[in-house]
Biotite code that builds the C-alpha atoms (Angstrom):
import biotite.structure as struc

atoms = struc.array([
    struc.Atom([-14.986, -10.266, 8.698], chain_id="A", res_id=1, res_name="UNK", atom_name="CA", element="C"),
    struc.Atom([-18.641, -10.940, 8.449], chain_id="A", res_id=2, res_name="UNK", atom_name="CA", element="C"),
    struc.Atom([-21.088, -8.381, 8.037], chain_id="A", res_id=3, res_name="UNK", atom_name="CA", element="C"),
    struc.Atom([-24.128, -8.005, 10.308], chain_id="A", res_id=4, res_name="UNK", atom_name="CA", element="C"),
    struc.Atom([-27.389, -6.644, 8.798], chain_id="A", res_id=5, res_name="UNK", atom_name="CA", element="C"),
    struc.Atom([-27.069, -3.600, 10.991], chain_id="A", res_id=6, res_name="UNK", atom_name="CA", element="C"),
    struc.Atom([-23.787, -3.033, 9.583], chain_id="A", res_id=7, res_name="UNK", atom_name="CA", element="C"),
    struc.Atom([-25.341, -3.038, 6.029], chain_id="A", res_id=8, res_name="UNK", atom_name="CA", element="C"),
    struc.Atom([-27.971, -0.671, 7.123], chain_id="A", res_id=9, res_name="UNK", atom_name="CA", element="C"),
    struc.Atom([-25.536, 1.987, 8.585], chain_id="A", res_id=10, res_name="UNK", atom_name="CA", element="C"),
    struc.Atom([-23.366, 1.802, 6.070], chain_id="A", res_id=11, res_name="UNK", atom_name="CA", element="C"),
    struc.Atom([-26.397, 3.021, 3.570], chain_id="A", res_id=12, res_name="UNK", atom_name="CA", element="C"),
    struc.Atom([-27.548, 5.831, 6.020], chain_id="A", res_id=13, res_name="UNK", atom_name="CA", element="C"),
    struc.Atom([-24.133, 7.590, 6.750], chain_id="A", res_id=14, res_name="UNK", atom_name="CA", element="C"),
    struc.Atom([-23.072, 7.009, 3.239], chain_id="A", res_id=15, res_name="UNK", atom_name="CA", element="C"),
    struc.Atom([-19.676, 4.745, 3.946], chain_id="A", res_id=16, res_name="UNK", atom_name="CA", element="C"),
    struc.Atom([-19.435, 2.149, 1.095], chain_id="A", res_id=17, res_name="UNK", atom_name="CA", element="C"),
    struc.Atom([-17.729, -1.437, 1.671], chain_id="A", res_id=18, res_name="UNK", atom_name="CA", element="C"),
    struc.Atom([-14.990, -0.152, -0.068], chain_id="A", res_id=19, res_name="UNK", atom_name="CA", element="C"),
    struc.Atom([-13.222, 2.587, 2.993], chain_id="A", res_id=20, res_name="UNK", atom_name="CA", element="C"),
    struc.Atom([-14.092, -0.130, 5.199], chain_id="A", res_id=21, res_name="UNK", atom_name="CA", element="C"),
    struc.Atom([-11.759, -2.150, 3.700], chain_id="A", res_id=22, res_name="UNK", atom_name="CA", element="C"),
    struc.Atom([-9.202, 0.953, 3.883], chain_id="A", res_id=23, res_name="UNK", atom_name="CA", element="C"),
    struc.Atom([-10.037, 1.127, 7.684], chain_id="A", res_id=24, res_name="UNK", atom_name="CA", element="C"),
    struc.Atom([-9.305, -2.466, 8.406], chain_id="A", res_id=25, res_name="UNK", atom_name="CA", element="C"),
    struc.Atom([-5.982, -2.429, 6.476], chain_id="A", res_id=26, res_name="UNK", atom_name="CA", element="C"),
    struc.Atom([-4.417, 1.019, 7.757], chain_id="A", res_id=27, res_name="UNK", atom_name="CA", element="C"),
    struc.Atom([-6.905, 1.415, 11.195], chain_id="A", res_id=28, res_name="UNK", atom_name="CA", element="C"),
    struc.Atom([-5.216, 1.603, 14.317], chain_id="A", res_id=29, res_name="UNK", atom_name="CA", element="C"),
    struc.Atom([-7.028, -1.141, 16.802], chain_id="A", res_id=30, res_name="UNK", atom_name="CA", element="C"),
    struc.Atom([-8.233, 0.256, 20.490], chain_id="A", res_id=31, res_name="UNK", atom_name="CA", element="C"),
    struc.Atom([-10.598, -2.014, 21.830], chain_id="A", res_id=32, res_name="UNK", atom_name="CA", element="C"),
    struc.Atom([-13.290, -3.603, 19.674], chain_id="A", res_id=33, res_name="UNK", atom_name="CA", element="C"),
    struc.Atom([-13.133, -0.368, 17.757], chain_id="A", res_id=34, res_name="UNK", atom_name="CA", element="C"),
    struc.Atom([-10.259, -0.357, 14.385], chain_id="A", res_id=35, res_name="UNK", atom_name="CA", element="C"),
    struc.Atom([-10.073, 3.500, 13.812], chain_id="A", res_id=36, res_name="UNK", atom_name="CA", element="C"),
    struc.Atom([-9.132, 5.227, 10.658], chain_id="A", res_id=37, res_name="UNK", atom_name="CA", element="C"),
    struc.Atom([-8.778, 9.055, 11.603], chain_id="A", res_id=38, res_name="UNK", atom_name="CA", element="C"),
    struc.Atom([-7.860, 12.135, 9.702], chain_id="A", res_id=39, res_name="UNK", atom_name="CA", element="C"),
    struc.Atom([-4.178, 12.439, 11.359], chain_id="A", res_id=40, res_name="UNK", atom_name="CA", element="C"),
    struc.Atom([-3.545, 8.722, 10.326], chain_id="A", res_id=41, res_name="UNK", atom_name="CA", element="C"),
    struc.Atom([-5.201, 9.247, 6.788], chain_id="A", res_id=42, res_name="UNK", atom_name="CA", element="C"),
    struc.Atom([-2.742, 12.487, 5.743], chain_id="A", res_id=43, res_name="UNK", atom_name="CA", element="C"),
    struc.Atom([-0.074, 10.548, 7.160], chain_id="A", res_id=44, res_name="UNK", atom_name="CA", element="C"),
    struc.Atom([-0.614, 7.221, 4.390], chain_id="A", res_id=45, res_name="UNK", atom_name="CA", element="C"),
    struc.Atom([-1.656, 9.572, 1.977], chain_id="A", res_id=46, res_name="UNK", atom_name="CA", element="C"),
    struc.Atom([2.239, 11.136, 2.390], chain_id="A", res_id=47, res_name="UNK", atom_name="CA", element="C"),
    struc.Atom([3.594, 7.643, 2.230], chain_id="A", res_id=48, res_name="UNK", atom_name="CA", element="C"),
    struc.Atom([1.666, 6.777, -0.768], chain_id="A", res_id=49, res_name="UNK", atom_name="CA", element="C"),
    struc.Atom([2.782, 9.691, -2.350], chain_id="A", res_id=50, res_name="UNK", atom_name="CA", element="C"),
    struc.Atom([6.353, 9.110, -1.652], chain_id="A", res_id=51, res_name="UNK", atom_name="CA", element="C"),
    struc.Atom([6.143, 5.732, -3.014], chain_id="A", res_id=52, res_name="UNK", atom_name="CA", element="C"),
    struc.Atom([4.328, 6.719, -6.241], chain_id="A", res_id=53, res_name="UNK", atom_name="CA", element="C"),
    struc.Atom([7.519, 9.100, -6.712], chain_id="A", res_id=54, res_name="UNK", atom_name="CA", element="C"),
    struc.Atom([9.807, 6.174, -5.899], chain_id="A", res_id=55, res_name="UNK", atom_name="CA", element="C"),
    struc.Atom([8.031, 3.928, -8.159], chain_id="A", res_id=56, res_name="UNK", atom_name="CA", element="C"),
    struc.Atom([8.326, 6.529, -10.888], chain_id="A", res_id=57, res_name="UNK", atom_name="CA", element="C"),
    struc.Atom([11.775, 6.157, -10.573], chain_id="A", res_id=58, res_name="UNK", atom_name="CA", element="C"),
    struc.Atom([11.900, 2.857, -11.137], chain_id="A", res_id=59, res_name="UNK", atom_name="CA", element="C"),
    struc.Atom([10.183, 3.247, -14.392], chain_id="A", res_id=60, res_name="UNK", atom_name="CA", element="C"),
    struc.Atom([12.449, 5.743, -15.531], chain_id="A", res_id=61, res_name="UNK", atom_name="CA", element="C"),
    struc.Atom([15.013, 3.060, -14.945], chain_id="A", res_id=62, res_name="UNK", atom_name="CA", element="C"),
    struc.Atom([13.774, 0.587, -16.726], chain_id="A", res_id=63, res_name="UNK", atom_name="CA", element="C"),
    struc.Atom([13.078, -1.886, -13.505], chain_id="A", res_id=64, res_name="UNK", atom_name="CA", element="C"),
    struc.Atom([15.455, -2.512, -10.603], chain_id="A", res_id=65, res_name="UNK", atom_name="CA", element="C"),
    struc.Atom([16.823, -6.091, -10.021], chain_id="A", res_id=66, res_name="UNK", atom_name="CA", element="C"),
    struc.Atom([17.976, -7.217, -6.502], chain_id="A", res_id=67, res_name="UNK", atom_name="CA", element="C"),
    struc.Atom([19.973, -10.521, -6.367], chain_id="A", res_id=68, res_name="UNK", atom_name="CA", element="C"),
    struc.Atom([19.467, -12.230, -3.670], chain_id="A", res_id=69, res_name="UNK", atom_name="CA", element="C"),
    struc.Atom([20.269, -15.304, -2.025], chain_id="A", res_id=70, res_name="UNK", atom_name="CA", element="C"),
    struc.Atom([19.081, -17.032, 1.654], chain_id="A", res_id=71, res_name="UNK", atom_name="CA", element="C"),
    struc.Atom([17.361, -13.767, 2.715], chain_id="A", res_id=72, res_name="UNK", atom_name="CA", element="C"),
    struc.Atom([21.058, -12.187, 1.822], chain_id="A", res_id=73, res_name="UNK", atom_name="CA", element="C"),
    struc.Atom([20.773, -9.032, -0.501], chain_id="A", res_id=74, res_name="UNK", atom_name="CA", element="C"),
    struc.Atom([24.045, -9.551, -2.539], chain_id="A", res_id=75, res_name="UNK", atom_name="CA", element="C"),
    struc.Atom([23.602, -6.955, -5.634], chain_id="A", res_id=76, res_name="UNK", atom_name="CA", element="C"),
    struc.Atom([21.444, -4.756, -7.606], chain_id="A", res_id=77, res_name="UNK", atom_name="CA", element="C"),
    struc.Atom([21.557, -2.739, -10.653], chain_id="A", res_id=78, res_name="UNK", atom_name="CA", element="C"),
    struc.Atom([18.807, -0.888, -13.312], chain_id="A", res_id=79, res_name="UNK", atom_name="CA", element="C"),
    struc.Atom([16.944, -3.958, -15.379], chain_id="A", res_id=80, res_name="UNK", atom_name="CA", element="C"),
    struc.Atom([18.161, -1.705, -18.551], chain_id="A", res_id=81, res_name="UNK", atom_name="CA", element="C"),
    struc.Atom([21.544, -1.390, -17.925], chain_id="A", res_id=82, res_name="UNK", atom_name="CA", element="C"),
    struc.Atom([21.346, -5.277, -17.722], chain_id="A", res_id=83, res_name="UNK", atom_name="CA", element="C"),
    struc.Atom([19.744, -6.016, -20.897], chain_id="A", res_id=84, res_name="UNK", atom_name="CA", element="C"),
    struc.Atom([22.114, -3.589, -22.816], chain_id="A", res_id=85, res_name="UNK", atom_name="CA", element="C"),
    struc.Atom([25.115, -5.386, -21.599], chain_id="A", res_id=86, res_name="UNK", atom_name="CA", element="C"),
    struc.Atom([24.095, -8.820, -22.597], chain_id="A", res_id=87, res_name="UNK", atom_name="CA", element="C"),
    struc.Atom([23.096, -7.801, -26.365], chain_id="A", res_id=88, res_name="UNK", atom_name="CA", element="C"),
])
């Protein structure tokens, strides 16, 4: 999106650097002309962020995850160590 000077100006009176804008594009709900970010919808991604850092922390602890797949068709999986210890 392109930024209008008034933009720039209200952005350095209320204190709202380019950075959450970019938050409020990506996870703002649209109504109108307006994309809205609001606390509800802000505790909700925060939960699902959270969640996935745990999930992601799992994979780690795995050593990686590997998914085969073929044509859009998921056909196995297993832990990236398990893998590597097998075909020493």
């Amino acid at each position: 999106m392109v930024a209008t000077e008034h933009l720039v100006s209200r952005m350095n009176q209320r204190g709202i650097p380019g950075k959450l804008l970019n938050l409020v594009i990506e996870f703002g709900e649209q109504k109108q002309d307006k994309i809205i970010l609001d606390r509800k919808l802000t505790l909700k991604i925060i939960q699902e962020i959270d969640q996935m850092r745990k999930d992601l922390i799992k994979i780690v602890d795995k050593g990686g995850v590997v998914l085969v797949a073929v044509d859009n068709v998921m056909i196995t999986t297993y832990n990236r160590d398990s893998y590597r210890r097998m075909s020493l």
